[in-house]
Backbone as CSV, one residue per row, in Angstrom:
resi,resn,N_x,N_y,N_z,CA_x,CA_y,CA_z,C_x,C_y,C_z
1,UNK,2.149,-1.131,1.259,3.069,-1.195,0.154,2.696,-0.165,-0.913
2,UNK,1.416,-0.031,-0.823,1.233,0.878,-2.269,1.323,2.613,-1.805
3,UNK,1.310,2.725,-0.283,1.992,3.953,-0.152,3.595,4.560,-0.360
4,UNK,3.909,2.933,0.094,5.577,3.072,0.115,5.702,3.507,-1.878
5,UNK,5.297,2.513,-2.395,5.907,2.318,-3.868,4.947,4.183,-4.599
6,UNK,4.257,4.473,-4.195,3.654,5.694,-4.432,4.915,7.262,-3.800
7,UNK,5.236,7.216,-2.902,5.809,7.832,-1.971,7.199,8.036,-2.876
8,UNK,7.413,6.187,-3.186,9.323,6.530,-3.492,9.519,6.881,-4.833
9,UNK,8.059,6.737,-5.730,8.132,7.566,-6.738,7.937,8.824,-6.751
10,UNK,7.198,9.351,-6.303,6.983,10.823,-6.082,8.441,11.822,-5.820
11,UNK,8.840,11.170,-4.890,10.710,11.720,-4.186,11.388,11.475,-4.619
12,UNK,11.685,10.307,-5.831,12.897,10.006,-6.382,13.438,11.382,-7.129
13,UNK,12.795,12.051,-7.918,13.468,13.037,-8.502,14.301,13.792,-7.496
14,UNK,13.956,13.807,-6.013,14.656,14.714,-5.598,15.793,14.141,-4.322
15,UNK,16.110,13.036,-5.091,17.234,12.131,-4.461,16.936,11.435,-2.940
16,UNK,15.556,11.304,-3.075,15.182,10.708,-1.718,14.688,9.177,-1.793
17,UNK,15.244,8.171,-1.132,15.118,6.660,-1.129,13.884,6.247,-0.282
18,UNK,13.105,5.773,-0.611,11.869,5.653,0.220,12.336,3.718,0.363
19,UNK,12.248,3.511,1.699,12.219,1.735,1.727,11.311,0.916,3.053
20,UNK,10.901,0.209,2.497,9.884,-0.650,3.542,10.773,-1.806,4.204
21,UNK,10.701,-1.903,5.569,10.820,-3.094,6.368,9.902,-4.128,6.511
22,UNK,9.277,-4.984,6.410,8.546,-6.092,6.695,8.714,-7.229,8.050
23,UNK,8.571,-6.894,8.542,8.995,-7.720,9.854,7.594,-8.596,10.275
24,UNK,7.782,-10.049,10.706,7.059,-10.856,11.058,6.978,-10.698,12.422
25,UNK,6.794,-11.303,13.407,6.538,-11.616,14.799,7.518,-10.893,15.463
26,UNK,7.393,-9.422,15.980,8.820,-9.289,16.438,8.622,-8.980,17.942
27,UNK,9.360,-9.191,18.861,9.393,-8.784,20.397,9.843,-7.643,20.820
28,UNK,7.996,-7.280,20.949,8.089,-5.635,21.653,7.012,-5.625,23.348
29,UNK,6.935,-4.538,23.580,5.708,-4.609,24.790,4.292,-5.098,24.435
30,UNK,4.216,-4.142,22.859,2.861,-4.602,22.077,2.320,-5.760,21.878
31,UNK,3.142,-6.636,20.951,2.711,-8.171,20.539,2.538,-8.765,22.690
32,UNK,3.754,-8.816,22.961,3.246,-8.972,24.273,2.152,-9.329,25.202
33,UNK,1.423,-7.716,24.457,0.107,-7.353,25.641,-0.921,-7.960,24.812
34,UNK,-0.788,-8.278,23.284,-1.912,-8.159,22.288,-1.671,-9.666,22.553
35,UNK,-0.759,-10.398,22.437,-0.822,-11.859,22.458,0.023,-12.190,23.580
36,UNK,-0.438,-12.607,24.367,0.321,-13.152,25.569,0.798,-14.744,25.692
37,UNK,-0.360,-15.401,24.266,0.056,-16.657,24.351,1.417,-16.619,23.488
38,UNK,2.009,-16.153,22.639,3.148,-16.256,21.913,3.805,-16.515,22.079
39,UNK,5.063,-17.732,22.025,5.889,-17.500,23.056,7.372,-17.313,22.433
40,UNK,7.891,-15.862,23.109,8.632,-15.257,23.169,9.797,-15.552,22.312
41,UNK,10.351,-16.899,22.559,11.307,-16.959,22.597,11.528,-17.373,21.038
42,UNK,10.443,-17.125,19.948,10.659,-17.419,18.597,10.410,-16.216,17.788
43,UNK,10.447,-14.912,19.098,10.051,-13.588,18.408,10.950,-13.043,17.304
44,UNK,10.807,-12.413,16.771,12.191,-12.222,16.003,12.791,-10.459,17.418
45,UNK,14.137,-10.418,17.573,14.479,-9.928,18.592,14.405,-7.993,17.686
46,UNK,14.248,-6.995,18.558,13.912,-6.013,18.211,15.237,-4.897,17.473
47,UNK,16.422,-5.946,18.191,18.060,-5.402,17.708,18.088,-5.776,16.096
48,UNK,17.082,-7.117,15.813,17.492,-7.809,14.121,17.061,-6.428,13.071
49,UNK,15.871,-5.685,13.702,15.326,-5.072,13.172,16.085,-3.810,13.077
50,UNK,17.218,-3.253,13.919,17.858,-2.162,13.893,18.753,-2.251,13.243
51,UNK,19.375,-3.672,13.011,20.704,-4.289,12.137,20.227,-3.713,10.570
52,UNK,19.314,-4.173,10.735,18.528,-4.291,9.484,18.681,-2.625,8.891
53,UNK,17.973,-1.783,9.602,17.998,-0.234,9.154,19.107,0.306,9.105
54,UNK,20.537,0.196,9.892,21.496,-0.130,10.122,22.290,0.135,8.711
55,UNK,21.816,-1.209,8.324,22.052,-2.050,7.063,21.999,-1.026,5.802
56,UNK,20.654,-0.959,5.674,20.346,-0.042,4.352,20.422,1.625,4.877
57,UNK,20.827,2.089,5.866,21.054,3.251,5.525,22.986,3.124,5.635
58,UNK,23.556,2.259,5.378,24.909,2.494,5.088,25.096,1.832,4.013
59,UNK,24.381,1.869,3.188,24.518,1.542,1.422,25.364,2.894,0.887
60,UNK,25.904,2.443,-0.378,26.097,3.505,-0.893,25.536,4.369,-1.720
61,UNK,25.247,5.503,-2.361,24.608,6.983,-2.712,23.866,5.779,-4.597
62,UNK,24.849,5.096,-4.699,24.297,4.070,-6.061,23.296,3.023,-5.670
63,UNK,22.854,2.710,-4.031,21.959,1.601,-4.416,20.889,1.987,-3.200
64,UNK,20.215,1.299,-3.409,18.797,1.279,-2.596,18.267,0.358,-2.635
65,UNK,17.582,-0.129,-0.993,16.582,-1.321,-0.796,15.438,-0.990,-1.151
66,UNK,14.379,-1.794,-1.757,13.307,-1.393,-1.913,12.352,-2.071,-1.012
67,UNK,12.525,-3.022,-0.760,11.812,-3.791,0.607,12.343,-4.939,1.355
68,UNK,12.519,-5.561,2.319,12.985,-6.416,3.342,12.500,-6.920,4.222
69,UNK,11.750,-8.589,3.720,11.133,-9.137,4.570,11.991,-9.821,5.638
70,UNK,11.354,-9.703,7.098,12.151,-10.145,7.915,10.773,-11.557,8.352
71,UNK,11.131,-12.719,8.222,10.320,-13.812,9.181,10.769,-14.083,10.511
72,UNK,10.216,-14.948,11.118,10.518,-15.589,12.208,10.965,-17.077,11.663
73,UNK,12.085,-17.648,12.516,12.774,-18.569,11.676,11.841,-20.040,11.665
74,UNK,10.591,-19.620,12.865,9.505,-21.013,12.543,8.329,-21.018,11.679
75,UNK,8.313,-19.476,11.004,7.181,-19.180,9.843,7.617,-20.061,8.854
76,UNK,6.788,-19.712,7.816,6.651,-21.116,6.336,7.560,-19.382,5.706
77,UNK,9.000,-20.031,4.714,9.226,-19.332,3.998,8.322,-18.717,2.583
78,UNK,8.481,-17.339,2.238,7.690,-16.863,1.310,5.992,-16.797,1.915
């Protein structure tokens, strides 16, 4: 975070949006191989995460995300 919030100050003058994703448990090959006990089927899916970028790069030229936590819907909110 303190690169992101370092980064999107540095570029703002020159009209560049710097934004962080946060994603919890998500289903890739990685978590996979790294945890095999996990099970799958509470991963958060790897499309939520493209919706997501999706998302904030079709904002308009007036707004910007500054960060976006994504959980898994059996984590403790916050």
């Amino acid at each position: 975070m303190g690169l992101t919030k370092s980064l999107a100050a540095e570029v703002q003058e020159y009209g560049i949006n710097v934004s962080v994703i946060l994603p919890g448990g998500v289903d890739t090959d990685f978590i996979g191989a790294a945890r095999p006990d996990l099970d799958k089927s509470i991963l958060i899916p790897t499309s939520d995460i493209s919706k997501t970028v999706l998302f904030m790069l079709g904002l308009s030229g007036n707004s910007v995300v500054d960060e976006i936590y994504i959980r898994r819907k059996t984590s403790k909110p916050f």
